[in-house]
C-alpha positions in Angstrom: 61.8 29.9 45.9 59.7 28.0 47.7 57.3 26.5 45.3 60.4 24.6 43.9 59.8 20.7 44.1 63.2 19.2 45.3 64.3 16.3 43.4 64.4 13.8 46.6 60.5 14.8 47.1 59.8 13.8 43.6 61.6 10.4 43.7 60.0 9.7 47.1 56.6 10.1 45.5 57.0 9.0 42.1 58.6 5.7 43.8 55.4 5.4 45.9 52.8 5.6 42.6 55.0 3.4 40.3 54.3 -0.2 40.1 56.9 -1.7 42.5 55.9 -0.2 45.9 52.9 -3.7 46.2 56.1 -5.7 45.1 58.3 -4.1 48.1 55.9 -4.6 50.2 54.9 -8.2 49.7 58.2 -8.9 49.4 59.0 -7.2 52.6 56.3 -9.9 54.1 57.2 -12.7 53.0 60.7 -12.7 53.6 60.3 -11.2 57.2 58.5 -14.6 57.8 61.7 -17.2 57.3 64.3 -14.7 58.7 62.1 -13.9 62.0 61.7 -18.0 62.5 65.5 -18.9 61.7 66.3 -15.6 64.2 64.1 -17.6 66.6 65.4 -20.9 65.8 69.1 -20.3 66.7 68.9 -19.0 70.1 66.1 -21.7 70.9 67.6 -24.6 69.7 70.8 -23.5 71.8 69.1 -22.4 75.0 66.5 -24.8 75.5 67.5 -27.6 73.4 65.5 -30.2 71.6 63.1 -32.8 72.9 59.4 -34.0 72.4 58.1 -31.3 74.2 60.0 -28.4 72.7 59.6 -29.5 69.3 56.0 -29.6 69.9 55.9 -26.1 71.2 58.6 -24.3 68.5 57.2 -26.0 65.6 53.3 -26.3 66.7 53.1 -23.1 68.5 55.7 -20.3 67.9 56.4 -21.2 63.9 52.7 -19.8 63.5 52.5 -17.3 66.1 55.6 -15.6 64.4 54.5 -16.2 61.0 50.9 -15.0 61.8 52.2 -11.8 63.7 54.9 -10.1 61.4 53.2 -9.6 58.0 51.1 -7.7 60.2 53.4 -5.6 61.3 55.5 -5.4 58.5 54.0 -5.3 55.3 51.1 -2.4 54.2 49.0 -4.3 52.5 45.3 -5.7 53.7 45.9 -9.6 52.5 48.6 -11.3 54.1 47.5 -14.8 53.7 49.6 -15.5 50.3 52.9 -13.5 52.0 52.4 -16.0 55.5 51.5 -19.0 53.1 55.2 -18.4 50.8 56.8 -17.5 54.0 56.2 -20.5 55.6 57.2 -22.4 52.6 60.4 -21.3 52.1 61.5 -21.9 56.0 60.0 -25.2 56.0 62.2 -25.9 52.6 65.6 -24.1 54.1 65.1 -26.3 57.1 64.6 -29.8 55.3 67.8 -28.6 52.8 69.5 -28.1 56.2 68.9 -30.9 58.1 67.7 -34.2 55.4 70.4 -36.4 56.7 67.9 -37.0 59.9 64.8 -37.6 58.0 64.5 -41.0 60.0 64.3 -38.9 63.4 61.0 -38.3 65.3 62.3 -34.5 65.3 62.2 -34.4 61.8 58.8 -36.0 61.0 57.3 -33.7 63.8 58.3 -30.6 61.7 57.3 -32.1 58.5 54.3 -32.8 60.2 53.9 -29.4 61.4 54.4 -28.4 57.6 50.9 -29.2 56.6 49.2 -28.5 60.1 50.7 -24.6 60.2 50.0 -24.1 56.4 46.1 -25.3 57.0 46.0 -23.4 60.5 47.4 -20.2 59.0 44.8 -20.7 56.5 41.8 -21.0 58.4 43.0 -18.1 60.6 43.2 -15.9 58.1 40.1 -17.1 56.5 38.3 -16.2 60.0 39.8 -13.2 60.2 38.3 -11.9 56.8 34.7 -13.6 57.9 34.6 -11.2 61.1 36.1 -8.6 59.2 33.1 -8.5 56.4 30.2 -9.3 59.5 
């Protein structure tokens, strides 16, 4: 009676050793990245508003802190620099599908800007983070 396996147990488990569970996991870290940011953006961009400075410190500042920070706590796995990288990507590509019509404004060049200067910084952060891990 009580060496009988259960059938959740063995699903649990079995789940766990197959294949998918990396997938699930990088999955679970990249997509954590655009959702956290857009769940950051709404309640910014109608608190605080949008100027020169703001811009500067959402898409300079708290786009990488946020997209830096979560795979971290998310996602299992040891690498996060490719689940940060997509992450990042596929915000910064919602957000010009959402607002191209201003491509003219200084807002929008800043975050296009920002684009290639988060993708680089996020880059080199993680790069440094794996030098001091292997020292």
């Amino acid at each position: 009676m009580y060496n009988e396996i259960r059938p959740r147990q063995v699903q649990k488990d079995t789940f766990k050793k197959s294949k998918m569970w990396p997938l699930k996991e990088k999955l679970k870290g990249t997509l954590i990245v655009p959702i956290a940011l857009v769940v950051f953006l709404i309640p910014f961009s109608m608190l605080v508003g949008w100027n020169l400075l703001t811009a500067i410190l959402f898409w300079f500042f708290i786009v990488p802190a946020v997209a830096l920070y979560l795979p971290n706590k998310v996602s299992r796995n040891k690498g996060h620099l490719l689940e940060t990288l997509s992450g990042l990507i596929i915000f910064y590509g919602f957000m010009v599908f959402m607002i191209y019509d201003h491509f003219k404004t200084d807002l929008f060049q800043i975050m296009i800007v920002s684009c290639f200067v988060n993708l680089v910084l996020v880059s080199l952060i993680n790069w440094a983070g794996r030098k001091m891990q292997t020292q």
